[in-house]
C-alpha positions in Angstrom: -127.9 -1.8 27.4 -127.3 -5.1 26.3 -129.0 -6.2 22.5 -128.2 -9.4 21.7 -128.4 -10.4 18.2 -130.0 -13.8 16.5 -127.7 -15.9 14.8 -126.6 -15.3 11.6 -126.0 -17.9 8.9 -122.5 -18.9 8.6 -120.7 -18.7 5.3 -116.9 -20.2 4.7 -114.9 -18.2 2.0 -112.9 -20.5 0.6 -110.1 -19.1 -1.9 -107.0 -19.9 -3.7 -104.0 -18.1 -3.4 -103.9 -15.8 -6.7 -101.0 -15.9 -8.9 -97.6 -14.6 -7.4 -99.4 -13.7 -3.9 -97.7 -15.3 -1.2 -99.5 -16.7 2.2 -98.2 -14.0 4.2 -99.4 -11.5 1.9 -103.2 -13.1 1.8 -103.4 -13.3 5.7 -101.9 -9.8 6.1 -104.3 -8.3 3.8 -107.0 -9.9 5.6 -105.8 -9.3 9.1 -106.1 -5.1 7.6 -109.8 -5.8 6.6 -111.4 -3.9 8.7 -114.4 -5.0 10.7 -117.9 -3.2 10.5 -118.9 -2.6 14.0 -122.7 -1.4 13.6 -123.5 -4.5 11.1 -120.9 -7.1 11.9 -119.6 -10.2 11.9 -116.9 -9.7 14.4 -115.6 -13.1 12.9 -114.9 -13.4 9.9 -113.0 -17.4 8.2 -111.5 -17.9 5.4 -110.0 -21.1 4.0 -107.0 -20.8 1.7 -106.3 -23.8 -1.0 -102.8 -24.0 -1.4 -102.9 -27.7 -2.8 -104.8 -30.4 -2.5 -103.4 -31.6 0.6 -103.2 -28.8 2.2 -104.9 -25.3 3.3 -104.8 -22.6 6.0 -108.0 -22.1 7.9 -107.8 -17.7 8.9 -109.6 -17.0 11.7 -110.1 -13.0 12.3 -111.7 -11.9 14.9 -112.0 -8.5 16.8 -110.7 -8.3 20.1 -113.7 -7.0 21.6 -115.2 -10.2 21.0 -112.5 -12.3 22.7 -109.0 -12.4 24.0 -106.1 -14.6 24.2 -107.4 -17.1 26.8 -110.0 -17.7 24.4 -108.1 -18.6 21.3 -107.6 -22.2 22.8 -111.0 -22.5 23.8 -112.4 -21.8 20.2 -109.5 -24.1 18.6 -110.3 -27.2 21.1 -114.4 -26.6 19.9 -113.5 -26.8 16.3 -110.9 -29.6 16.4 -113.8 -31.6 18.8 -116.1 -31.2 16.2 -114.2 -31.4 12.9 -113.3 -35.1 14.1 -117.0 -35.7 14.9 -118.3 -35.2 11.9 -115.4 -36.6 9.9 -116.4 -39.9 11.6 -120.4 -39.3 11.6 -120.5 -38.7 15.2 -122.7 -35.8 16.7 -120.8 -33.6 19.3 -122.4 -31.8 21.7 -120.7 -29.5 24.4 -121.5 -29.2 27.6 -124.1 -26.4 28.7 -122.6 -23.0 29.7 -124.1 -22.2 32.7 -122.4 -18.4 32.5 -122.6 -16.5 29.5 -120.7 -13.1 28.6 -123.7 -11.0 29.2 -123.7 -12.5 32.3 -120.5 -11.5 33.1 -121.5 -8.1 31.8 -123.8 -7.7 34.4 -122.4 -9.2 37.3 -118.9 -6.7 36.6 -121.4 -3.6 36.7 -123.3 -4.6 39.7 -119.7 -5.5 41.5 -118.3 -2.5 40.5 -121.4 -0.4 41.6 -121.4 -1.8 45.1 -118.7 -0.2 46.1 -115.0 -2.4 44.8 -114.9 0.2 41.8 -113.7 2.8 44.6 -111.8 0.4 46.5 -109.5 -0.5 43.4 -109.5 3.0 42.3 -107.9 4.4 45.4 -105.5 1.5 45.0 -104.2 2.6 42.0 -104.2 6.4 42.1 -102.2 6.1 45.5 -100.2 3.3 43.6 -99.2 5.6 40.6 -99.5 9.0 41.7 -100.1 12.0 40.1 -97.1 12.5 37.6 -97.4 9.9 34.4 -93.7 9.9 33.0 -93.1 9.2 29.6 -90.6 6.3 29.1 -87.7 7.6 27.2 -85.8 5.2 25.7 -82.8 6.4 23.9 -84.1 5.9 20.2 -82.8 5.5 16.3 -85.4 8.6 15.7 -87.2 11.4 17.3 -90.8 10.2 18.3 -93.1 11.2 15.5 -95.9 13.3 16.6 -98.4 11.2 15.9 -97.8 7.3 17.1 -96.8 5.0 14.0 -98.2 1.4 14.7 -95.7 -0.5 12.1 -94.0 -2.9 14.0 -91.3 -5.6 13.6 -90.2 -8.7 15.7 -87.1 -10.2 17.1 -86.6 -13.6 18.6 -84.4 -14.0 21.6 -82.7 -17.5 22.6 -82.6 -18.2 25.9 -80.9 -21.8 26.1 -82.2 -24.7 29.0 -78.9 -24.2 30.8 -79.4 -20.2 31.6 -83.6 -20.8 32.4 -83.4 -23.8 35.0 -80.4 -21.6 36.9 -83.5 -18.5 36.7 -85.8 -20.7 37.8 -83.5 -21.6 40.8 -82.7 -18.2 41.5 -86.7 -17.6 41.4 -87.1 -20.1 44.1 -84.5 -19.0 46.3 -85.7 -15.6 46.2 -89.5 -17.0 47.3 -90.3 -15.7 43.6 -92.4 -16.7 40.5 -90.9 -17.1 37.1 -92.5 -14.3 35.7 -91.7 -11.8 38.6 -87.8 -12.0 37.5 -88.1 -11.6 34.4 -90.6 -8.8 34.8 -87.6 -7.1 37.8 -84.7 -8.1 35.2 -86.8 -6.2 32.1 -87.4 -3.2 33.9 -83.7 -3.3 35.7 -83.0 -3.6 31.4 -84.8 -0.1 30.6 -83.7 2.0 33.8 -80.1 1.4 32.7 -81.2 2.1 28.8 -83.4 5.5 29.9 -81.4 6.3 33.2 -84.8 7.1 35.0 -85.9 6.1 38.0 -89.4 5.3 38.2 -90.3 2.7 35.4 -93.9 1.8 34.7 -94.5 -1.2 32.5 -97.9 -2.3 31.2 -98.9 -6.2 31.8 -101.9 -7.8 30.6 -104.0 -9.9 33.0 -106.9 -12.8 31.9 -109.2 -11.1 34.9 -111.3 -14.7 34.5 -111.2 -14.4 38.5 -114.7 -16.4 38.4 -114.2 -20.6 38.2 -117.5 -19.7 35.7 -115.5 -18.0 33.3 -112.8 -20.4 32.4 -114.9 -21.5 28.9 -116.0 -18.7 28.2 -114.8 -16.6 24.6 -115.0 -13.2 25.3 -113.4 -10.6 26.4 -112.0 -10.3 29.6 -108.2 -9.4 29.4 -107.3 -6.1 31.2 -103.9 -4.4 31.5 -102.7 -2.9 34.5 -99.6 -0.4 35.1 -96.7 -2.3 37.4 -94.6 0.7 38.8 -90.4 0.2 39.7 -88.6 2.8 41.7 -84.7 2.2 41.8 -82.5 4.2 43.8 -78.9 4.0 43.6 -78.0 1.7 45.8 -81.3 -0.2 44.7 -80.1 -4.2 44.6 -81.7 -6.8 42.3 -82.7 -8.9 45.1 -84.4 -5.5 46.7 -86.4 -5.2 43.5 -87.0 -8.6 43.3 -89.3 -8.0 46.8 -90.6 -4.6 45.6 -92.0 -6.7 42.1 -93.1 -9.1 43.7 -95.4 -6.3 46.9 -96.5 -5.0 43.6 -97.3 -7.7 41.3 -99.6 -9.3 44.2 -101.4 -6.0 45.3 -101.7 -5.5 41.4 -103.7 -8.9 41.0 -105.7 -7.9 44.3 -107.3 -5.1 42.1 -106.7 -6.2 38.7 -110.9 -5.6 38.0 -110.5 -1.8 37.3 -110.8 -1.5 33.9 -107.8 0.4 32.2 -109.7 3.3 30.3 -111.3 4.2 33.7 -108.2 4.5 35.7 -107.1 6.6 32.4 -109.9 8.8 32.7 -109.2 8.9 37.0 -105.3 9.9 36.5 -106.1 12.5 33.7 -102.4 11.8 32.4 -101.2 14.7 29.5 -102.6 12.8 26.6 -100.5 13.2 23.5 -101.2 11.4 19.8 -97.5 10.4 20.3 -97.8 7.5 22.6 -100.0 5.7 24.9 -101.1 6.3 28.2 -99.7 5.4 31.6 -97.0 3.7 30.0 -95.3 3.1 26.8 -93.8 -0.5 26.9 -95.5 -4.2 27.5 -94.2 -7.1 28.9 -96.9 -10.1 28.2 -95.7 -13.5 29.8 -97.4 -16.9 29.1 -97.2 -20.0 31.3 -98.4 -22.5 28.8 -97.1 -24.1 25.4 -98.9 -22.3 22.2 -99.4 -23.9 18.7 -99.1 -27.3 19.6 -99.5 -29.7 16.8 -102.4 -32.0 16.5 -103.6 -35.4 15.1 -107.1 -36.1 13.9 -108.5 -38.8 11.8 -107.1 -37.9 8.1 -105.4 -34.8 9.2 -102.8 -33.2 10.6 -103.1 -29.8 11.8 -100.3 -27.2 13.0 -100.3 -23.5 14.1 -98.8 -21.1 11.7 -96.8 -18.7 13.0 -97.4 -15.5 11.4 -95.0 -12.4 11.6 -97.3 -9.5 13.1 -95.9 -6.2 11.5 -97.7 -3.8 13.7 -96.8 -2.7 17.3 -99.0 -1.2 19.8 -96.2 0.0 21.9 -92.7 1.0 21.9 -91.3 -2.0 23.1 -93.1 -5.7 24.2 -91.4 -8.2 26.0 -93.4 -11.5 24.9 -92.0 -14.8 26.9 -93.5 -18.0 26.8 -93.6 -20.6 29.3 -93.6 -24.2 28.4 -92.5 -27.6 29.5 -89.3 -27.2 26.8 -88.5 -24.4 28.2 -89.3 -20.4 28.0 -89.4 -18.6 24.3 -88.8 -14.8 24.1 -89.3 -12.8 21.7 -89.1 -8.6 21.3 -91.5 -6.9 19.0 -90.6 -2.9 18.7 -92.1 0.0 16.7 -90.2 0.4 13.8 -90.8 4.0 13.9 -88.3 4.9 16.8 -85.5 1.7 16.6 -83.6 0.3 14.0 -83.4 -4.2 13.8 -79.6 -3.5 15.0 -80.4 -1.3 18.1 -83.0 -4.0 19.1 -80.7 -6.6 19.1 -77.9 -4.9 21.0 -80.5 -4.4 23.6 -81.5 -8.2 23.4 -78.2 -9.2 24.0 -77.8 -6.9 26.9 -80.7 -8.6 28.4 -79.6 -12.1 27.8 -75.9 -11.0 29.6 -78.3 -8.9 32.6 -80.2 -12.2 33.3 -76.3 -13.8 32.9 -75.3 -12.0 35.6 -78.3 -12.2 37.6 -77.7 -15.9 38.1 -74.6 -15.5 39.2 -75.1 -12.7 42.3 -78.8 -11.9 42.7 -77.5 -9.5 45.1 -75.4 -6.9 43.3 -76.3 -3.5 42.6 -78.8 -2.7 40.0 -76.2 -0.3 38.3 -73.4 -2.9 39.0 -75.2 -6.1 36.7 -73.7 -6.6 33.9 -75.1 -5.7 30.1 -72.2 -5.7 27.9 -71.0 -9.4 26.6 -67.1 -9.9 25.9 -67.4 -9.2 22.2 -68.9 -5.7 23.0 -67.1 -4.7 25.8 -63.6 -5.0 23.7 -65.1 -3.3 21.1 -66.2 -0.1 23.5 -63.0 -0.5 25.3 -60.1 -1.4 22.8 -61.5 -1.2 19.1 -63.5 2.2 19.4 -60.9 3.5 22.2 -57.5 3.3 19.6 -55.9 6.7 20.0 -52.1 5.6 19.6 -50.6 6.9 16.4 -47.0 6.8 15.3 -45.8 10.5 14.6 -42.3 12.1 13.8 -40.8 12.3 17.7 -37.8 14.6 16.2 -40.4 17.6 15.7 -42.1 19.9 17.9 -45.2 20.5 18.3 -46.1 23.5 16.1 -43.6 22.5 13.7 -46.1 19.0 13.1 -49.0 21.5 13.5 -48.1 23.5 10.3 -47.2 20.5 8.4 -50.9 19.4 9.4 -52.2 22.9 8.4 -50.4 22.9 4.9 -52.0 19.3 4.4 -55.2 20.1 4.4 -55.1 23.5 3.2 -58.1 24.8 5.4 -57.9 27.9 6.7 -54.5 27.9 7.0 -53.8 31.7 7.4 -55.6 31.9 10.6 -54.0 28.3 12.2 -50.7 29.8 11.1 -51.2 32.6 12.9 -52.5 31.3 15.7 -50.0 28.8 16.0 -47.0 31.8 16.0 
């Protein structure tokens, strides 16, 4: 049942920073406020006065009130109506002729008549009956009840090495995203040596022309299964991404929890269901600066410190080019093992470009540096010893070296 609440009135916080608190500190702190969920508001602002030319506006908001489609949405409101009234002009947006509760409605009706079967039946033939857990090699044994603290770590991809993927995307009757999505999970078969990797991928789900405006939310995630046998080639997974990625976004209405409660998977406090790592790919530019009468207003890149999931893949889309980016539960990996693994990706989409049809176990993920150094630096068994002794003689002259347990070598050795 759908109550829908009056307005309430709307009150601005407005603080300064207190003395020897930092910005990242203040926004963190109220990022971990938590929200009231009877009572509300769902969103809550805050401006912070850092000087007098210049202060961070904090928008919080819980995601069961909107999702990341709408975060430009609300951003392109406020901007069209800051520089209204800063020049006395009254805005006024058009009319939405579809509202969330709408939505609401419509979705249950939909699913009632029938397509909540149809999808279902999709996906439980799709994934099966066994729900593997990914197993990554990690820094430390997963803890028995999932740790969210979370860390980041960039990845540079330069022009050169994403116009040659791109190309390679084309040729291969491709998008963008389906590579990188093929090369990623290529990236954690040859990490976890299985053979059936499952990687979750969020979806907008605004499949209605009436949504498009909306703030709400409508983001689902759906379960994008890779089998690789040994003879598998990256061009063969390529095709078997791409079968799935379209029959995915044919039934991409199922909402997750119920296709949770449909498989039944062996539910553990350790980690998530259905699958354990993300890959989240954006085809447009984010935090875009902007100009308005008096004022100049950026995006602030904040440094999340929590992590839903093992591992998440983030790429990002743009006219400049694509950003990556790795964020990892600090729980299971250490900063160094994540970037080993981020340079192994960077050589596996390397070697992609240059033979998109070589074997999945034959791409490459070891760059020159760390090949020589498995091969040659940690592989240095020569040793200069005394060539005019035999071999138990340099045995006891080991044995009275040491002085450990040299009775029983001694004996041994005779």
């Amino acid at each position: 049942m759908q109550v829908i609440h009056p307005a309430t009135p709307f009150v601005l916080a407005v603080e300064t920073l207190a003395p020897g608190e930092t910005l990242e500190a203040s926004i963190a702190a109220e990022v971990r406020r938590p929200f009231d969920l009877q009572q509300g508001p769902l969103l809550r602002v805050k401006l912070l006065h850092l000087d007098e030319n210049r202060h961070v506006l904090v928008l919080t908001q819980h995601h069961s009130v909107s999702d990341g489609w709408s975060m430009p949405i609300m951003v392109d409101e406020l901007v069209r109506f800051y520089a209204g009234f800063s020049q006395g002009r009254d805005i006024a947006l058009d009319p939405l002729p579809f509202q969330y509760a709408d939505y609401a409605l419509w979705q249950r009706q939909w699913m009632e008549a029938g397509e909540q079967q149809r999808q279902l039946a999709y996906w439980t033939a799709q994934l099966g009956g066994e729900q593997p857990v990914l197993e990554l090699p990690t820094d430390r044994p997963r803890p028995a009840i999932q740790q969210l603290a979370g860390a980041r770590c960039p990845v540079a991809l330069d022009s050169a090495l994403v116009d040659r993927l791109k190309a390679v995307a084309r040729e291969q009757g491709v998008t963008l995203f389906m590579l990188l999505l093929a090369s990623f999970q290529t990236l954690l078969q040859r990490h976890s040596g299985q053979h059936d990797i499952r990687v979750g991928v969020p979806v907008a789900n605004r499949t209605r022309a009436e949504t498009e405006r909306l703030i709400g939310f409508f983001v689902n995630t759906q379960v994008l299964k890779a089998e690789f046998a040994a003879d598998t080639t990256f061009s063969q997974l390529l095709q078997q991404v791409r079968h799935t990625a379209l029959q995915a976004q044919a039934h991409q209405e199922l909402p997750f929890e119920q296709l949770v409660e449909a498989l039944q998977p062996q539910r553990s406090l350790s980690h998530s269901p259905l699958f354990q790592v993300m890959f989240n790919h954006q085809a447009e530019a984010r935090g875009a600066a902007r100009q308005l009468p008096g004022l100049s207003v950026e995006v602030l890149a904040a440094d999340s410190q929590s992590a839903q999931f093992d591992l998440t893949l983030n790429t990002v889309e743009h006219a400049a080019g694509l950003e990556a980016e790795l964020s990892y539960a600090t729980a299971l990996f250490d900063a160094s093992t994540i970037e080993r693994l981020a340079k192994h990706w960077c050589t596996l989409l390397q070697g992609i470009c240059i033979d998109a049809d070589q074997r999945i176990a034959e791409l490459p993920l070891l760059d020159a540096e760390e090949r020589r150094q498995i091969l040659v630096e940690w592989n240095q068994s020569q040793l200069d010893y005394p060539r005019g002794q035999c071999l138990p003689a340099l045995i006891e002259a080991q044995v009275r070296a040491t002085r450990r347990r040299s009775r029983w070598c001694l004996l041994t050795c005779r």
